[in-house]
C-alpha positions, 0 to 999 in steps of 0.5 A: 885026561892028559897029564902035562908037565912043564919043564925044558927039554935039550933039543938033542933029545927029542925026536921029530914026529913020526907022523906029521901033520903037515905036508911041508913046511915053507922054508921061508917062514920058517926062517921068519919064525926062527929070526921072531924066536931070535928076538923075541924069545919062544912064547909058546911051549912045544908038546913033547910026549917022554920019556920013551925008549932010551930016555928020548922024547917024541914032539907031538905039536910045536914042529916048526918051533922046534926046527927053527930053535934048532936053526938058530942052535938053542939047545933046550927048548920049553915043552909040554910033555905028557906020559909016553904011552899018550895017543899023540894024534888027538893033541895033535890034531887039536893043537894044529887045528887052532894054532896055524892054517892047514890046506884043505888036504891036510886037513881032509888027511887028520879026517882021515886018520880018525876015521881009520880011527873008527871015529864016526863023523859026528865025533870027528867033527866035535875033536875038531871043532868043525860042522859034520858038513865041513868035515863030510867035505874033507872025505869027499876031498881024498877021491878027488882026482890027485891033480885035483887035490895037488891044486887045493893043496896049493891054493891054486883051487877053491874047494867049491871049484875043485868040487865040480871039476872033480864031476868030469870024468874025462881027464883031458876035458877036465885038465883043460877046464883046470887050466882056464880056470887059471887062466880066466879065475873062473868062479864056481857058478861059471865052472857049474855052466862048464859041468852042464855042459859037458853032461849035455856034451859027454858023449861025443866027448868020450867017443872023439866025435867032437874034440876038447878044443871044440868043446871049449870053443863053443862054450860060451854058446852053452846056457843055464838058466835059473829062475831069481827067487827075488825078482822071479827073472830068468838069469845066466847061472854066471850071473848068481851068487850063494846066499845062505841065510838063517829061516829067519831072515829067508822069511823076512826076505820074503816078507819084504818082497811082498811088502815091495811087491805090493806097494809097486801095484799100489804105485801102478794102480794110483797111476792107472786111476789119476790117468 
């Protein structure tokens, strides 16, 4: 187990992370956290693990914290600090993970450290308190193409969307589909149709039989149906939803399918006979 001792560290003796977690820091909340820090005090400790060589200590979380105190010029800082032989990764990643929000690939960059690690994912998935799922996600995520992954990092794609875009092989089909999910804020069932479609189209694609701008232009001639396990209609993928439910209530929702089934045909039948 990790020993941690409290204490207060000068700011001029520690070092930032050689490795940090996260890809950048948003210069503007930094300058909200270091006014909150001004007023209010820090309420949270730093990690720090030291003393190493040349008696300077190395932050392991509490980044942030420490850049804006360093804004606002305070010389010392509360930490945590453990021995400087501590793997900081683990602490790290635990301490980042439950205390502010990383994009998905900064998350799928932690995955990746521990499986560099030797870590299998089931491990991976209980240090961080994620499903093996979530965590699977994030593997696939790293080879995506980078426009891909640059537009999750910026919140400018959903992960399920990204996920299908990520399908096409095509990079310039694939750029114009990313710029009219922009555009239009397609969801993922629409971006679902445009990736059937361009399977059913691939090839003329790939040797310029039919132009990007066709394609796109005829899209929305493209359909795929699906049968609604409720109501048993044939529907436009577009006009689905995702609904994941226990197997509990996927039975009592069949159960009251039936039960509204059969009082449509009681309903039908008193019709049929007072006619």
């Amino acid at each position: 187990m990790i020993q941690f001792n409290d204490k207060s560290l000068p700011l001029d003796v520690l070092d930032e992370p050689d490795e940090a977690l996260r890809e950048s820091i948003d210069e503007v909340k930094l300058g909200e956290l270091a006014d909150d820090i001004a007023v209010n005090g820090l309420l949270q400790p730093i990690g720090a693990r030291g003393p190493g060589p040349g008696g300077r200590y190395e932050i392991v979380w509490g980044h942030r914290r420490f850049l804006a105190c360093r804004m606002i010029q305070l010389t010392t800082i509360p930490a945590r600090v453990c021995p400087w032989p501590t793997n900081p990764a683990l602490a790290r990643l635990a301490e980042n993970f439950h205390r502010v929000d990383l994009n998905p690939r900064e998350e799928a960059k932690a995955v990746q450290a521990l499986r560099q690690q030797g870590k299998p994912l089931a491990e991976i998935a209980r240090i961080l308190r994620r499903s093996i799922g979530w965590v699977e996600t994030r593997v696939e995520l790293m080879t995506w193409p980078q426009e891909l992954q640059d537009a999750v990092a910026r919140g400018e794609l959903p992960m399920n969307t990204a996920r299908l875009l990520a399908e096409i092989d095509h990079d310039d089909y694939r750029a114009s589909l990313v710029r009219e999910v922009h555009r239009t804020g397609a969801s993922a069932p629409i971006v679902s149709t445009w990736l059937a479609h361009y399977v059913a189209d691939k090839e003329r694609i790939v040797r310029n039989h039919e132009t990007v701008e066709e394609i796109v232009n005829r899209r929305e001639e493209f359909r795929v149906m699906f049968s609604c396990e409720c109501c048993g209609d044939q529907r436009d993928t577009r006009e689905s939803s995702l609904l994941r439910v226990c197997r509990r209530c996927a039975r009592t929702l069949v159960d009251m399918k039936a039960e509204a089934e059969r009082d449509q045909d009681a309903a039908e039948n008193g019709h049929s006979a007072s006619s």
